[in-house]
C-alpha positions in Angstrom: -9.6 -13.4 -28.4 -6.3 -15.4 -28.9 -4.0 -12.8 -27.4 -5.4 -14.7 -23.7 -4.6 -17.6 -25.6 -0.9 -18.6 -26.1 1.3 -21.6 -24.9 4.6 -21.0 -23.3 6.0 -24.1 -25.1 7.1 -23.1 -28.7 8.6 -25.0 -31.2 12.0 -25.3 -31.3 12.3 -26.4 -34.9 10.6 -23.4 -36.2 13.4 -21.1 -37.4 12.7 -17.5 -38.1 13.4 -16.0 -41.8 15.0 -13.2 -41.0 17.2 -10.3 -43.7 19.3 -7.4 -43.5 17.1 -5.1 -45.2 14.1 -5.1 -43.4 13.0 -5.9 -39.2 9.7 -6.9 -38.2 8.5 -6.9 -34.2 4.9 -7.1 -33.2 2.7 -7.2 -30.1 -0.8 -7.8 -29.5 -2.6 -4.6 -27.7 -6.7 -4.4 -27.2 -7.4 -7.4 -29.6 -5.4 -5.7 -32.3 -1.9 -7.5 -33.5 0.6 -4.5 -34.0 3.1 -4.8 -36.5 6.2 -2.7 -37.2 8.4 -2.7 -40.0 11.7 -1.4 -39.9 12.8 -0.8 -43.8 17.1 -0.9 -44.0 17.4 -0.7 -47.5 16.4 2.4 -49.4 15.9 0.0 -52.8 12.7 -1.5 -51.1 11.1 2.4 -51.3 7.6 2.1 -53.2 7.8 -1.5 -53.2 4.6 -3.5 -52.3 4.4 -5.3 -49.4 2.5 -8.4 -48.3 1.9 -9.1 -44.8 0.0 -12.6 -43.7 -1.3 -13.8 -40.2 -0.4 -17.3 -40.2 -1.0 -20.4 -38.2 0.7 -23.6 -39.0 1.0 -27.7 -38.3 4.0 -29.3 -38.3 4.1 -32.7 -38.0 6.6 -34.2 -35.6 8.4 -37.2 -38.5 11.1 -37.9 -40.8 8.7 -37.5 -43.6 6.0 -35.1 -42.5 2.5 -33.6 -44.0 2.6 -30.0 -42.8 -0.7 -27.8 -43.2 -1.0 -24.1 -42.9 -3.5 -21.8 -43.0 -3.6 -17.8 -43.6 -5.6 -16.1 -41.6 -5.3 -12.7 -42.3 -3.2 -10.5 -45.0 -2.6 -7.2 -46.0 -1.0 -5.2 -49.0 0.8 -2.1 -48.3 3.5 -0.2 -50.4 6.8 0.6 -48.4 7.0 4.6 -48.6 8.8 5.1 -45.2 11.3 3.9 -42.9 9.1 2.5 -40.7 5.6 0.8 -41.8 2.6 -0.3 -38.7 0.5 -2.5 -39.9 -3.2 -3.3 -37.0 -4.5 -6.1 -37.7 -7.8 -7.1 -35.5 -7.7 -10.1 -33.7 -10.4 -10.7 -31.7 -12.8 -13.0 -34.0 -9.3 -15.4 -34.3 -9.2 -18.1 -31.8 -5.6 -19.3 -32.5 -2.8 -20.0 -30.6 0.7 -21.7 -30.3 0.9 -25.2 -29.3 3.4 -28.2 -28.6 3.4 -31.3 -27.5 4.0 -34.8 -29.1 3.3 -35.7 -32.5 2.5 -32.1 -33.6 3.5 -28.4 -33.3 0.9 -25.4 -34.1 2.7 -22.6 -34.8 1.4 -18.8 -34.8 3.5 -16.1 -36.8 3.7 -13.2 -39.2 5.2 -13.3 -42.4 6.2 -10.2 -44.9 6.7 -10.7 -48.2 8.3 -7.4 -50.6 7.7 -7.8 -54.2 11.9 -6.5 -55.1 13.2 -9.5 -57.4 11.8 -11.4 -60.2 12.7 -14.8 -58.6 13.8 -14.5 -54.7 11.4 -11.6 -53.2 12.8 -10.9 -49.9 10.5 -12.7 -47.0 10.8 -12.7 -43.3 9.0 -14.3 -40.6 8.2 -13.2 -36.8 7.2 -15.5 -33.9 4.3 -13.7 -32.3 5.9 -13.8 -28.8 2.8 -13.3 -26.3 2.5 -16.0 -23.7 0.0 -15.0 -21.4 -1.4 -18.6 -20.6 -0.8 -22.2 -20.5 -2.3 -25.1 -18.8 -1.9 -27.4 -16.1 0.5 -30.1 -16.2 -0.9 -34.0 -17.5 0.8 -37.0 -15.8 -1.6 -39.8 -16.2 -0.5 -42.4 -19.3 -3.5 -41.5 -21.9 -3.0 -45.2 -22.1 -4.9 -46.7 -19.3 -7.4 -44.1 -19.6 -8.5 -43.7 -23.0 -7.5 -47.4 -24.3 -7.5 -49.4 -21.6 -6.7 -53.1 -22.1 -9.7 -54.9 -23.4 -10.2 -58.3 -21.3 -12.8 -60.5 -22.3 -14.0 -64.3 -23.1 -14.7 -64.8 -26.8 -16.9 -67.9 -26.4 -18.9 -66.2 -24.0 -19.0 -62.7 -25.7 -20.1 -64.6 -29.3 -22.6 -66.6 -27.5 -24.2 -63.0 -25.8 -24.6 -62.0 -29.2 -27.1 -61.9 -32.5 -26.8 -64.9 -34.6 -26.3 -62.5 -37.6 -23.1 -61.0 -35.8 -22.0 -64.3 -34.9 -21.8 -65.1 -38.3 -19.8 -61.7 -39.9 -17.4 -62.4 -37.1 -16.6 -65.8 -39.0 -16.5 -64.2 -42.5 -14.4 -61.1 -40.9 -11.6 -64.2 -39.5 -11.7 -65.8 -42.9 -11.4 -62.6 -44.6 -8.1 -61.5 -42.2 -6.5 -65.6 -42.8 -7.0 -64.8 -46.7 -5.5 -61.5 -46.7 -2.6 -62.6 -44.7 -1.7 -65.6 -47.1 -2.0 -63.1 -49.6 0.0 -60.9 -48.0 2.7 -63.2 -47.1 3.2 -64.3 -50.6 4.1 -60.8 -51.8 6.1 -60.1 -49.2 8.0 -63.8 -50.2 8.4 -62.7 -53.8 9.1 -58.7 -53.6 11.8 -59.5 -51.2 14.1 -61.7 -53.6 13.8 -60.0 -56.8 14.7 -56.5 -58.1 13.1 -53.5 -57.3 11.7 -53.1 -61.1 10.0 -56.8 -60.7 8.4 -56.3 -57.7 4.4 -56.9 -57.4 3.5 -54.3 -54.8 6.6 -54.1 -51.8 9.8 -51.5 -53.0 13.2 -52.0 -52.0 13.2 -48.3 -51.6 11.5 -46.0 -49.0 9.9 -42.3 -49.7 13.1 -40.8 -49.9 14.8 -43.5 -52.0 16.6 -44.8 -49.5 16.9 -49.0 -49.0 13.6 -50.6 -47.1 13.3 -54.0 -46.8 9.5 -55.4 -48.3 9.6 -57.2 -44.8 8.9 -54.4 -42.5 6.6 -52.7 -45.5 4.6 -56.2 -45.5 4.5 -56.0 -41.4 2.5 -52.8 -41.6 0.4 -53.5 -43.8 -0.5 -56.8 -41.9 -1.0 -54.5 -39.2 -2.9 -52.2 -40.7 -5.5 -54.6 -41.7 -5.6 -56.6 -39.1 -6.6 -53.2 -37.4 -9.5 -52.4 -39.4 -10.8 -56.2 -39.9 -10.7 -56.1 -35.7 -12.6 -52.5 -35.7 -15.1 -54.9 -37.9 -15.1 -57.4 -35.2 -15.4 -55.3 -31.9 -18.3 -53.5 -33.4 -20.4 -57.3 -34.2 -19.2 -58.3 -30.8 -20.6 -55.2 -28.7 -24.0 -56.2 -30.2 -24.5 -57.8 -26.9 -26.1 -55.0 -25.3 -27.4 -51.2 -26.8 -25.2 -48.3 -25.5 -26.5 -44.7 -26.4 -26.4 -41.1 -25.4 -30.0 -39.8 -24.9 -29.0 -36.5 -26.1 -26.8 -36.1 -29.1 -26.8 -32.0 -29.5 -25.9 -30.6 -26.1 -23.4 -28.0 -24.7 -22.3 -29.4 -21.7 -21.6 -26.4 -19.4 -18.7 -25.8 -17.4 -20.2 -25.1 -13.5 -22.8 -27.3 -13.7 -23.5 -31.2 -12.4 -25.3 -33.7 -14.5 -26.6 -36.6 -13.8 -25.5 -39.5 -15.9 -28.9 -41.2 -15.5 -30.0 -38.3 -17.9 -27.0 -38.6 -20.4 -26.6 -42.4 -21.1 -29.1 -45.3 -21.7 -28.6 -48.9 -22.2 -30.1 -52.5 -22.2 -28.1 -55.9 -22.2 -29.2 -59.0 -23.5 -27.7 -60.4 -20.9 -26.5 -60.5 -16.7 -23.7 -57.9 -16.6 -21.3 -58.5 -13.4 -18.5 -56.1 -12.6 -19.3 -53.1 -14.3 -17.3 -50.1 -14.5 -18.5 -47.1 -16.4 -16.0 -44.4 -16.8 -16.3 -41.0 -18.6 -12.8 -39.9 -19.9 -11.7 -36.9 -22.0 -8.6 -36.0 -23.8 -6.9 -33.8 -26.5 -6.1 -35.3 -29.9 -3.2 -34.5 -31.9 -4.0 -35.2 -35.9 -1.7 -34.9 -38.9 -0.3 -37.0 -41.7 3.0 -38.3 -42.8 4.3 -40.2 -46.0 5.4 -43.9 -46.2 7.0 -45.8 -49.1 8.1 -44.6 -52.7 7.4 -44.4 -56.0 3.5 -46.1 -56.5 3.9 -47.2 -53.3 4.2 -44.3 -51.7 1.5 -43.4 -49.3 0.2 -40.5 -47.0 -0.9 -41.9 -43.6 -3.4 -40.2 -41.3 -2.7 -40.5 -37.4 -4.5 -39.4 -34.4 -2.7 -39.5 -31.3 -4.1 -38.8 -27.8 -2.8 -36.7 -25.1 -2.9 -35.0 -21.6 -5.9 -37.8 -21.2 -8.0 -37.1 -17.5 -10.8 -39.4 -15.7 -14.1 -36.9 -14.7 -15.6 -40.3 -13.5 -15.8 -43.8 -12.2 -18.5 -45.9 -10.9 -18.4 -49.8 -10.3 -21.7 -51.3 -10.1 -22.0 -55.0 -8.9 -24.6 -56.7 -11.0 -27.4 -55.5 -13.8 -29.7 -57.3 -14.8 -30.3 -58.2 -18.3 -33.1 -55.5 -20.5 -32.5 -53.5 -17.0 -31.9 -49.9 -18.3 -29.1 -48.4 -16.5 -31.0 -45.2 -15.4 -32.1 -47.5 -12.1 -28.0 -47.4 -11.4 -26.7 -44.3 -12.1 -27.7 -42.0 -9.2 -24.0 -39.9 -9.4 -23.7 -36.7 -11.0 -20.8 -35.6 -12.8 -19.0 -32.5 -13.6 -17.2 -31.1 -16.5 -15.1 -28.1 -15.2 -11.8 -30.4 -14.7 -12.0 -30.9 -18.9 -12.0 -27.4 -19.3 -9.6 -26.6 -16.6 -6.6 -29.2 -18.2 -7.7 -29.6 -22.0 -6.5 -27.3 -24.6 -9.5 -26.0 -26.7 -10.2 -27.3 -30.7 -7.9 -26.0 -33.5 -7.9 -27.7 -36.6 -6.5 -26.0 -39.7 -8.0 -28.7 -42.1 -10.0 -32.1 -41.0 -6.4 -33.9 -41.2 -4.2 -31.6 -39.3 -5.0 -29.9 -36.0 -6.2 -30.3 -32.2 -9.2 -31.5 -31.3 -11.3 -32.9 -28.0 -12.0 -36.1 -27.8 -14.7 -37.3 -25.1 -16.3 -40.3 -24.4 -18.2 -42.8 -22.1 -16.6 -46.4 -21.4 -18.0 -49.6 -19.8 -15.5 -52.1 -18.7 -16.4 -55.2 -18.4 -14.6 -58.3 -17.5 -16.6 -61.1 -19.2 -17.6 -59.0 -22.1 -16.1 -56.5 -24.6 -16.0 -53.2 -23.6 -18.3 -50.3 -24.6 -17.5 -46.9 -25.4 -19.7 -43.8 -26.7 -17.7 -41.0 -28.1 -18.9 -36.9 -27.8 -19.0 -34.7 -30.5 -16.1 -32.0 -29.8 -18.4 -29.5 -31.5 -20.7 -29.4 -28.1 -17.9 -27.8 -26.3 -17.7 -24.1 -25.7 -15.0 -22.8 -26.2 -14.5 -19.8 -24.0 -14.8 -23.0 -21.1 -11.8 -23.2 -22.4 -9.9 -20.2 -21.1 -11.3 -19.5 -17.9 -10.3 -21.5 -14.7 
């Protein structure tokens, strides 16, 4: 299938192995990748040969985590000038991507068993690019994490007593940790690197780091789960839920959103907005620090983010179900038109959809109900 499949963009910092004593071109005819081998050394006769399929992620950092995957390979002894090699595609749905934080590469490499240390290797680009999609210009920003306005008095008092009260713990808890926090940062910075508690004077590649900026992301880092702690207690103030949870959403067809979301608030909502946003999200990993410090961090970055919907409704009133409010219908053929499709090589490293349902409220913390990717065809995908 993924000879329809193939973006124009390539990736620049993927460099092609090439050698004198052997050529390889290929093509993709009828679902079948064609591979030809041009032999230029007579010493590579009855050698065997190893062709792979490949698809790879390279993460766009100084210190990356690069995944790949083989898809295919084949053995073959060299006992010509020139070797084909037909490899079926059509059950791979692969293709060459690049954008911001990541690059998915597509390639062959061949591999000829002639040394006992340095067998000689090359690598081909597979050069099809029969298909790319529309141009993004909205900022993924405003779209998929808009700013979050809201009164905390007002939100805490809309809530359960019970998530009233882990709200409290959940502030002590981030106080503690940054005290804690601070005082490693105050000693690791003004002693040598061999007497430091937990913050090294020295990065992943051994170069200096100052324990300040180390200590700043870890602050961070906290702070940002503690708060995913808190934003989950405060949005207790109302249930939010997708009727169905198993669903492929189809590509032509309208739905109603009174049939795909339900909710109740305990109390009077004023100024509602409910959006329903999608987007493509770029995952990978890349490594921090040095030495028992050093630490693989997993990202996932949003991109070429479109609105299907937007709605404002005035006032609802509290343990109203929202099904009395909804009476648009949305479509999803604009998702499948813009967004590229799911490709993940491993569950850290890859493309994936991301979909969800947002209320924005003014007075109250916002609510959002993420989609499952897996409920997307994926031959929507590569028609429009």
């Amino acid at each position: 299938m993924f000879e329809n499949f193939f973006s124009l963009n390539w990736d620049n910092t993927f460099k092609e192995k090439k050698s004198r004593k052997i050529k390889i071109t290929n093509k993709v005819v009828n679902k079948k990748l064609e591979c030809l081998v041009n032999i230029n050394d007579r010493e590579l006769y009855w050698k065997t040969a190893k062709l792979r399929l490949i698809s790879e992620v390279r993460v766009i950092d100084s210190d990356p985590v690069n995944v790949r995957k083989v898809l295919h390979k084949k053995s073959f002894i060299v006992d010509s000038w020139v070797e084909k090699v037909i490899i079926d595609i059509s059950n791979y749905k692969n293709f060459s991507y690049r954008w911001n934080k990541i690059n998915i590469n597509l390639f062959v490499e061949l591999v000829v068993d002639d040394a006992i240390f340095f067998d000689t290797k090359i690598t081909s680009k597979i050069q099809e690019s029969l298909f790319i999609k529309p141009k993004v210009l909205s900022p993924w920003k405003s779209i998929i994490d808009p700013k979050d306005n809201f009164n905390l008095i007002d939100n805490l008092k809309a809530v359960p007593f019970d998530a009233m009260i882990l709200v409290f713990w959940l502030s002590i808890v981030w106080v503690v940790v940054i005290i804690i926090n601070t005082f490693l940062w105050a000693h690791d910075q003004f002693v040598s690197d061999a007497q430091t508690y937990f913050y090294s004077h020295y990065n992943s590649k051994w170069e200096s780091s100052s324990p300040l900026f180390d200590s700043l992301a870890w602050s961070w880092a906290l702070w940002a789960w503690i708060w995913f702690m808190i934003k989950t207690q405060l949005r207790r103030y109302m249930t939010f839920v997708f009727k169905q949870k198993k669903f492929l959403w189809d590509r032509i067809k309208k739905y109603k959103l009174r049939n795909i979301v339900s909710w109740k608030s305990r109390v009077d909502l004023k100024d509602v907005e409910l959006r329903v946003v999608a987007c493509n999200m770029e995952k990978g990993q890349y490594v921090r620090w040095s030495g028992s410090h050093r630490r693989t961090i997993t990202f996932s970055e949003p991109v070429r983010a479109i609105s299907l919907y937007k709605e404002k409704i005035d006032f609802i009133p509290r343990n109203t179900d929202i099904s009395d409010y909804l009476k648009w219908e949305v479509s999803f053929e604009r998702m499948y038109k813009v967004l590229y499709p799911e490709q993940m090589l491993s569950s850290t490293h890859g493309l994936s959809i991301h979909f969800e349902i947002q209320l924005i409220l003014k007075k109250f913390i916002d609510q959002e109900l993420i989609w499952d990717w897996k409920f997307f065809k994926y031959d929507y995908f590569l028609k429009w």
